[in-house]
C-alpha positions, 0 to 999 in steps of 0.5 A, spaced: 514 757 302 518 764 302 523 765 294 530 768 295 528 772 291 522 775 295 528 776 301 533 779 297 529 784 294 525 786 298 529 786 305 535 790 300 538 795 305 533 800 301 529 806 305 523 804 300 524 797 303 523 800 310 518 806 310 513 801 314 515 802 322 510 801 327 512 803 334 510 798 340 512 798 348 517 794 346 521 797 340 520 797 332 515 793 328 517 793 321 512 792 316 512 789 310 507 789 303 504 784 300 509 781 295 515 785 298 518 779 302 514 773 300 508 771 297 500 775 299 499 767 300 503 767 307 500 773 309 502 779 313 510 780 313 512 783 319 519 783 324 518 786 330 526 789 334 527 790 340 528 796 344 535 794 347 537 791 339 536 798 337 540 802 343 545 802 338 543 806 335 539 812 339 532 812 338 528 817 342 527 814 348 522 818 351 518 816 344 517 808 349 517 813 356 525 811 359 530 815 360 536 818 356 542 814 360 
């Protein structure tokens, strides 16, 4: 069962909170560390976002092979 507290702190818009990306074909995983988001015994935390969620922002698309429009 997740705490509020956990989601609160550890999702805070803080780069700390976010110094574990993982690049996959289909954009983004962010990976959390035990205890930042949850509780170790819910095991790994992980949020993966999609490519076209991150457009906005303008990655480096060659980084996934696709062009620059």
């Amino acid at each position: 069962m997740r705490s509020a507290a956990f989601e609160k702190d550890g999702a805070a818009p803080l780069v700390e909170n976010f110094s574990s990306l993982t690049l996959t074909p289909e954009g983004i995983r962010i990976n959390f560390q035990p205890y930042q988001v949850a509780p170790a015994a819910v095991g790994a935390q992980k949020v993966d976002m999609p490519l076209e969620e991150l457009l906005q922002a303008r990655p480096l698309l060659t980084l996934w092979n696709r062009q620059e429009n």
